[in-house]
N, C-alpha and C positions, 0 to 999 in steps of 0.2 A: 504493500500500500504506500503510495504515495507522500512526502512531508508534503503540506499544504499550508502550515502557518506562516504569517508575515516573517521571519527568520531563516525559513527554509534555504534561500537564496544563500546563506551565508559557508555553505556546507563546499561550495563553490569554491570558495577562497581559506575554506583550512589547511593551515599546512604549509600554503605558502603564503600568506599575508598574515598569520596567526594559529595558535598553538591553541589548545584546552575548549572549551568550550562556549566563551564568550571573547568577543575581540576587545584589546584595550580600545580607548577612545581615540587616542592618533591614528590605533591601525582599523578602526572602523570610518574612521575621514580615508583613507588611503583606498579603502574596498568602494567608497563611493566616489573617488576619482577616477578610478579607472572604469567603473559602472558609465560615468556621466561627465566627463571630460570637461565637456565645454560648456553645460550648462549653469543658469546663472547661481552663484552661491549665497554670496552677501553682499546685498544693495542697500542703496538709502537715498530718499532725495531733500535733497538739502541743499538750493530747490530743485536743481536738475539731477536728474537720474545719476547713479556713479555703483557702478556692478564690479565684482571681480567674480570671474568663473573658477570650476573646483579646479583645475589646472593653475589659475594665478596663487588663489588662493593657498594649494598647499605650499607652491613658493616660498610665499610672505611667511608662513608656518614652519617651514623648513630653516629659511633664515633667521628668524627671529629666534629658535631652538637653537642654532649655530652661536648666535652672540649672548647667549644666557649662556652655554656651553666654555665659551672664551671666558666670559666673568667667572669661570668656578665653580657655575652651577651643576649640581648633581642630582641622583637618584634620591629622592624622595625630600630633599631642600624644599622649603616652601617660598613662592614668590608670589605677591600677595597681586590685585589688579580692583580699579575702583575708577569708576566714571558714567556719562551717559551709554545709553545704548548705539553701538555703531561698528562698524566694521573691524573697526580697530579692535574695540573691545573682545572682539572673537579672533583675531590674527593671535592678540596674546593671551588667551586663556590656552587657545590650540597649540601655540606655540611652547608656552609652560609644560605643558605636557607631554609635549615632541621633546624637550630636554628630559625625561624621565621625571621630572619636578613635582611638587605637590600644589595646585592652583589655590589661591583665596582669594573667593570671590569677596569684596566689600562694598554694604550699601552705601552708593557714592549721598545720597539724603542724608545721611547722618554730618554731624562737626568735623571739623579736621583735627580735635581733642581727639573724639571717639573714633575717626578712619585709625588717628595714629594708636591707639590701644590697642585695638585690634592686629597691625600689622606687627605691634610689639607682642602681641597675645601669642600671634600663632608664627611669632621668631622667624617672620619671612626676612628673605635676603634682598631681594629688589622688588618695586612698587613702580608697576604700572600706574600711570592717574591723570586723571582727563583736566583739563587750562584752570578751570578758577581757584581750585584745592594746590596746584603744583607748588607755587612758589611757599605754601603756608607748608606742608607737608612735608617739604624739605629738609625747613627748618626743625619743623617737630621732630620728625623721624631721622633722629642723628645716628643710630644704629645701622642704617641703610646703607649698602654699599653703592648704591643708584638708583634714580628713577628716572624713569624711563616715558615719555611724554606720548599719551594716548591722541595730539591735536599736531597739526603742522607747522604752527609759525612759535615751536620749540626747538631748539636744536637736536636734542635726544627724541626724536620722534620716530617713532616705532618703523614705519615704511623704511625709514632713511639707515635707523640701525640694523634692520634687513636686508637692504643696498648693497650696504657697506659690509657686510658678513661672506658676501659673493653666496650664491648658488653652491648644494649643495648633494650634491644628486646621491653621494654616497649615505647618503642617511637614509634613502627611499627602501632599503631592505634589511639596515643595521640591526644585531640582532646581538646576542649575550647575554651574560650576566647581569648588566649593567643597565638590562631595557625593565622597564618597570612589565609588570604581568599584570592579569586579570584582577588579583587577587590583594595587587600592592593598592596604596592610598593616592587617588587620583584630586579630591577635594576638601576643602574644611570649610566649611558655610555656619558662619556667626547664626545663631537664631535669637537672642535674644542676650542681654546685658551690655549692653554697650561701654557699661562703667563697672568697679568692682572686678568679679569673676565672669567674664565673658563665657558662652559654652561654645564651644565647637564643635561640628557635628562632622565626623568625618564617615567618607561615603569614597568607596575604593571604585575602581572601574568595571568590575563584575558588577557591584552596584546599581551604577549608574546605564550602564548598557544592558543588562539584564530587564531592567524596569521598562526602558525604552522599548523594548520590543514587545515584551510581554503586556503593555497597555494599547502594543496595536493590535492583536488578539478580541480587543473589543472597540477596536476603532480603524476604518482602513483608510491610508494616506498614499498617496502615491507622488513618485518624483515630478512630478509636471502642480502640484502643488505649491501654492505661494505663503507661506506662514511671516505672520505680523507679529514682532516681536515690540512690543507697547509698555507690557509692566517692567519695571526693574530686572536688568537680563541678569544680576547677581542671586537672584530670587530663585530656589530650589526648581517653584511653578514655570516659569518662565525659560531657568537656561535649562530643564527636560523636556519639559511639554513644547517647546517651539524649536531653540536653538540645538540640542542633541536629537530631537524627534527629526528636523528637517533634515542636517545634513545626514541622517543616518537611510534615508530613503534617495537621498538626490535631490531635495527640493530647495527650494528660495527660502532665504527669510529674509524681511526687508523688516531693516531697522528704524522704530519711529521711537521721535527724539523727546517729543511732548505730548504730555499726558491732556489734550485739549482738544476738544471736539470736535473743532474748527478744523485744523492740522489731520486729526484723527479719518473724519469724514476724506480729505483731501487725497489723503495715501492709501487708505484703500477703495479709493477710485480708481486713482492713477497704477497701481500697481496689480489691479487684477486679484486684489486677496481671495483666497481660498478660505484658507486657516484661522480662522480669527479667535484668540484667547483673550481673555477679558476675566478683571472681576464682577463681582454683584453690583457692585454701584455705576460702572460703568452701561454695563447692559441695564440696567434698571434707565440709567438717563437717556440712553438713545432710543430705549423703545418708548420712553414719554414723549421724546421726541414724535416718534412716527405714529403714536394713537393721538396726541394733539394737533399734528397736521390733520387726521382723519374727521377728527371734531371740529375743526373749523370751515370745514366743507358743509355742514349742516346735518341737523335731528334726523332727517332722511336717510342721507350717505351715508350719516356713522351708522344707524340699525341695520342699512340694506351691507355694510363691507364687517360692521360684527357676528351680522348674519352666518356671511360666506367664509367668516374665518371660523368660526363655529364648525361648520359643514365640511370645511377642509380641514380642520383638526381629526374631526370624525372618520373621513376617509381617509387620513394618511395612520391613525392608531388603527383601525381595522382591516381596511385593504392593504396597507402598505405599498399605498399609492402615494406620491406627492402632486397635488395639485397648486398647490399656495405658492408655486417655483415661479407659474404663469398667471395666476389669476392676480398676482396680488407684486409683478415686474415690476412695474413702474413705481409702488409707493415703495420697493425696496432700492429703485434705482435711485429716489427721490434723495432715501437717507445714505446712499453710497451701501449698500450692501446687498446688491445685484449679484454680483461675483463667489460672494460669499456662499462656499461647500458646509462647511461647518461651523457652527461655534461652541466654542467649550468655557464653559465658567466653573474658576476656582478661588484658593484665596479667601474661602468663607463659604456662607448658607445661601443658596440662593431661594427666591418662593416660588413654589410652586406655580403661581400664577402668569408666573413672567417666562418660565419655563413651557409651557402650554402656549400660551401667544406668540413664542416666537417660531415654534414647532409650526402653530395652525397658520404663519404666515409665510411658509415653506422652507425654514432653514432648518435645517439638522440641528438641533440644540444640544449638546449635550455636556451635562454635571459630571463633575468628577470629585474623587477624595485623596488626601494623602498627607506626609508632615515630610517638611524636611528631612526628618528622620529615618524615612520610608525609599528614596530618592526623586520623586515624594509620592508619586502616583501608589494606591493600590487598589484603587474602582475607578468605571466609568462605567456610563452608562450606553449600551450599546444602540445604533441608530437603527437598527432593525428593532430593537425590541427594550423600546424604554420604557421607564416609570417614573413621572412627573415627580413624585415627593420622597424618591427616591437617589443617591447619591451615588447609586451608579451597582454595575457587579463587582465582584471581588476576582480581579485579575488569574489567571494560570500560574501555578508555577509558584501557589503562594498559599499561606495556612490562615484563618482569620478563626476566631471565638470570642466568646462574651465572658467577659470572668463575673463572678458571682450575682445571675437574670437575678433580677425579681421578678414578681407574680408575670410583669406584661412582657417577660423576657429581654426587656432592658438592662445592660450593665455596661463595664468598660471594655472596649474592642481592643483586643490583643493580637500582634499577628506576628508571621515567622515566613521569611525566603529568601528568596536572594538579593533582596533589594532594600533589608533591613539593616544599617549603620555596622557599622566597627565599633563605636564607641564616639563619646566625646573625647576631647580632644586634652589629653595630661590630668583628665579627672574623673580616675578609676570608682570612685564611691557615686558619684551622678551617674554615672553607666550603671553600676550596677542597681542603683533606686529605678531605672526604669526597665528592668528585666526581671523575670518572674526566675526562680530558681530551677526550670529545666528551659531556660530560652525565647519565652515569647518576649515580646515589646508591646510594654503598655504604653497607648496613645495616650492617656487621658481623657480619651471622647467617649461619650456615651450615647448608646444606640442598641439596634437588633439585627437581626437578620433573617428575611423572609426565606422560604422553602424554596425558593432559584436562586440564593445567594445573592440578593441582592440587600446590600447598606440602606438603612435607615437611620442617623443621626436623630438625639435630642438635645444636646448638650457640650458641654464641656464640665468634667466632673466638676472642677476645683468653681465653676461660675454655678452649682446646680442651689436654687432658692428651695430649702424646706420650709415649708408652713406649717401654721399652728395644729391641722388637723393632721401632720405629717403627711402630706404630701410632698412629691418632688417636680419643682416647674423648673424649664430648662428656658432661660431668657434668650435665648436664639429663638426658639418656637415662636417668641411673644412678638419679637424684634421684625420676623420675616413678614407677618400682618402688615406693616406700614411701608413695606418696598415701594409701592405704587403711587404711595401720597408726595405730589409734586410739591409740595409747600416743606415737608422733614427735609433737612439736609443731612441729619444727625440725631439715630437715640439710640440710645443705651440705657436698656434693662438691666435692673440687680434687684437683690433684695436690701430690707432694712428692719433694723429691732427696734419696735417699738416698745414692748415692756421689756425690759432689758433683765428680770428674773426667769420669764419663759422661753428668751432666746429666738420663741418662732417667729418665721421671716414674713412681712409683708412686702410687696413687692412694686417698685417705684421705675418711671420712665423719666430721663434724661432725655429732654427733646431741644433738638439747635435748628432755627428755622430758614429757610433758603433766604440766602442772604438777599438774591434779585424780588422774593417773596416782597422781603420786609420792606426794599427800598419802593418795591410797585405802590402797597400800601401807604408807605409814608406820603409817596406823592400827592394818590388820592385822597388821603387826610389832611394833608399840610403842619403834619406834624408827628413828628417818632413819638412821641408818647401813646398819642393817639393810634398810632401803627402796632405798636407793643403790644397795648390793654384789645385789639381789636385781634393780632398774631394771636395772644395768650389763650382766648374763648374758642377762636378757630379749631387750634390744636390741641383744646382738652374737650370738643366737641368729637375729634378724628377720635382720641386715646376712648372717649363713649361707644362710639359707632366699633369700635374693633372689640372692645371690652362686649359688647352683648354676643360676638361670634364666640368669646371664651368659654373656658370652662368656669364655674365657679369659685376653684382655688386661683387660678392665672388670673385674675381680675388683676390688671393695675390698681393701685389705691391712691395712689402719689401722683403726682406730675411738674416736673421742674422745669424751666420753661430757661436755656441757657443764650446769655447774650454774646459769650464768645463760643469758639468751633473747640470740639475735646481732639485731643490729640489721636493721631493716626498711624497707624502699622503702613510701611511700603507698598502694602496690599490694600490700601483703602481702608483696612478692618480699624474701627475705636479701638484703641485701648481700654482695655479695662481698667477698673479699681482693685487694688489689690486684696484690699481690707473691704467687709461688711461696713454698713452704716450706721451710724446709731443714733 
């Protein structure tokens, strides 16, 4: 019988482009060179188009490992890299790696305090870094033997110290002791601490190539695909689900530089996207966008086009027909996403409602789940056969369980395979807190899983509110009700003690209102105050109207009405509070 899985192909190239069972990541860039030569790799327009093919590209790859190779560098040295999204950024992650190196990716968001902690964190030797951070950076990071400038009007700039390294052709099949394996440490990806004890999550290239394949098993991509690289390519989500997914097929990714709608619409126009990954918030605001274009066509248009998205949801979950490809062209060409084969949202919870409208308007929608920790992928939801309020299947190749259900078989999802961490990074006792004593890795998320193995999320243990009747509300659940309200910019559920001898939680909404909202309103008032006390009724009228779909115990009780924005994860997600309220 036949291999038939998306991998299959690779069986091709064992032996002579790689050894063992999964290719490293240089030598799985090398298998899609010679697959796909001349096709385009890594574009960006900024404003005019500028492509390198996988031929250029491994070049620049080659050389760039050649001049890390001259500074010193070796087999499993870390060389840290931090900047926007762009070409560059992937010559030297690729090229980190081509030296046998260990990569760190750093989110370029953060201070030039916290990039430099981090590059001191994980003892990297030289520091890629994109113009406005370089000359601060410098100076902070005096441990550095160089850095190395991810823009061009630097002298050290990455194309030019490629240049100057000459071509190198004898590394296209170098091989030894000395070459990093499947098995060695290919990344350290910061997840949290910026200050203090950083963690490091380190993820080897069996890892991270493993993951890669085994989430196309429930998703199929092919090389004539264009992937939009948008969130932070230092982001777990991001450089697997776009940047290791594409080139590991043959396909494009084009680099976009700004997180803005305007820009965002512009590039995947001009570039023919396929691929489009996205978090919640983002697809939460484009598809406001495209139901408010519909409603201001008029009462008629909108019930006659909710109608036929209706009817097209219905035949595409039952027949496995897509009709909403053509019925509904033009309002997709309208919002730039004509082009669009699929979309995946991750990075968070998305709701179900938003998941369903974009399906009923003909695009492949699909949810996924996973942590850093995981590389990150370990569901999706497959396009033949998905589940709305569901986070997707649980990959091949891979163990998943609930440790201790309760009655509704909810608990914490624990899972084991190939695409599970090494460890953090010089901090043996945090590795071993999230490992169960025969193996698994506890996420901390709480959920179940249906009789086709498909994830269902409620939570996140350490946020889950107990009530006084002991019950357990998961404020994600509560949080996903208000995705659609154009006027929230910003809530965050938690709970709070109000008798402080009972302990049980009642449970309060942190609401930040769209800033354009507020200022519409002030207009029409002729006055912020007037705007505020007229904001405040509005959106404790919304937390009413969602509060009657609740259960009983999830009732909000509270509502806080915040006049600045809470602070944000890379991924769009609020930060939480650490601590209960009282």
């Amino acid at each position: 019988m036949s291999d038939t899985t998306p991998w299959a192909f690779l069986d091709e190239f064992r032996g002579r482009f790689f050894k063992g069972e999964w290719p490293t990541i240089p030598e799985l860039f090398r298998i899609s060179v010679q697959r796909f030569p001349d096709r385009p790799c890594f574009t960006v327009y900024s404003p005019e188009r500028q492509s390198l093919n996988y031929t250029q590209a491994l070049r620049m790859i080659q050389n760039t490992a050649q001049y890390l190779r001259s500074k010193g560098i070796a087999k499993g040295d870390r060389v840290a890299v931090s900047g926007k999204n762009s070409p560059e950024w992937a010559i030297a992650y690729l090229g980190i790696l081509e030296a046998d190196a260990v990569v760190v990716p750093i989110d370029y968001q953060l201070s030039s305090k916290e990039i430099a902690n981090l590059v001191s964190a994980s003892e990297a030797r030289i520091l890629f870094i994109d113009e406005e951070k370089h000359t601060e950076l410098e100076a902070l990071c005096t441990g550095l033997e160089e850095t190395i400038a991810l823009y061009e009007s630097h002298p050290a700039y990455i194309y030019r110290i490629a240049e100057n390294a000459g071509a190198q052709d004898q590394l296209q099949n170098a091989a030894g002791s000395d070459k990093a394996g499947e098995e060695d440490l290919a990344a350290i990806l910061f997840t949290s601490g910026t200050t203090g004890n950083p963690k490091g999550v380190m993820l080897t290239h069996r890892n991270l190539v493993s993951d890669c394949f085994l989430a196309q098993a429930n998703l199929h991509i092919y090389h004539t695909d264009v992937f939009y690289a948008l969130l932070p390519i230092h982001h777990s989500y991001t450089m697997l689900a776009v940047f290791i997914e594409s080139f590991s097929v043959g396909a494009e990714t084009v680099f976009g530089k700004k997180m803005v709608v305007k820009q965002i619409l512009k590039d995947l126009k001009e570039a023919h996207v396929t691929m489009f990954l996205g978090v919640p918030l983002l697809f939460n605001k484009l598809l406001n966008g495209i139901l408010k274009g519909i409603r201001e066509k008029g009462i008629v248009v909108y019930g006659l086009i909710t109608a036929m998205m209706w009817l097209s949801g219905f035949i595409k979950k039952v027949f496995k027909v897509n009709p909403g490809k053509t019925l509904f062209h033009s309002v997709l060409d309208k919002a730039s996403l004509a082009s669009i084969r699929i979309c995946i949202s991750g990075g968070g919870p998305l709701a179900p409602s938003v998941f369903k409208k974009y399906n009923q308007l003909g695009i492949d929608f699909v949810q996924g789940y996973g942590l850093t920790e995981t590389s990150p992928i370990i569901t999706l939801n497959p396009v033949e056969h998905y589940k709305e309020t569901s986070v997707g299947k649980i990959l091949p190749g891979m163990e998943m369980k609930i440790l201790s259900p309760n009655a509704d078989g909810i608990g914490e999802i624990a899972v084991k395979g190939p695409m599970v961490m090494k460890g953090y990074y010089k901090m043996p006792e945090e590795t071993a807190a999230v490992f169960t004593p025969d193996g698994w890795f506890k996420t901390g998320d709480l959920g179940y899983i249906d009789e086709e193995n498909y994830v269902y999320l409620t939570g996140r243990a350490k946020n889950m509110i107990v009530t006084e009747g002991g019950k357990n509300v998961y404020p994600e659940e509560i949080e996903n009700a208000f995705q659609l309200y154009d006027e929230i910019d910003q809530i965050l559920v938690r709970g709070y003690v109000e008798n402080r001898y009972s302990r049980a939680e009642n449970i309060e909404a942190l609401i930040y209102p769209s800033p354009d909202w507020i200022s519409k309103l002030t207009a029409e008032a002729g006055s912020q105050a007037k705007a505020w006390d007229e904001a405040e009724g509005k959106l404790k009228s919304f937390v009413e109207e969602v509060n009657q779909k609740l259960r009983p115990y999830q009732k909000i009780t509270r509502v806080t009405i915040l006049r600045e924005p809470m602070e944000m994860t890379t991924t769009k997600k609020v930060k939480r509070f650490a601590s209960k309220v009282e």
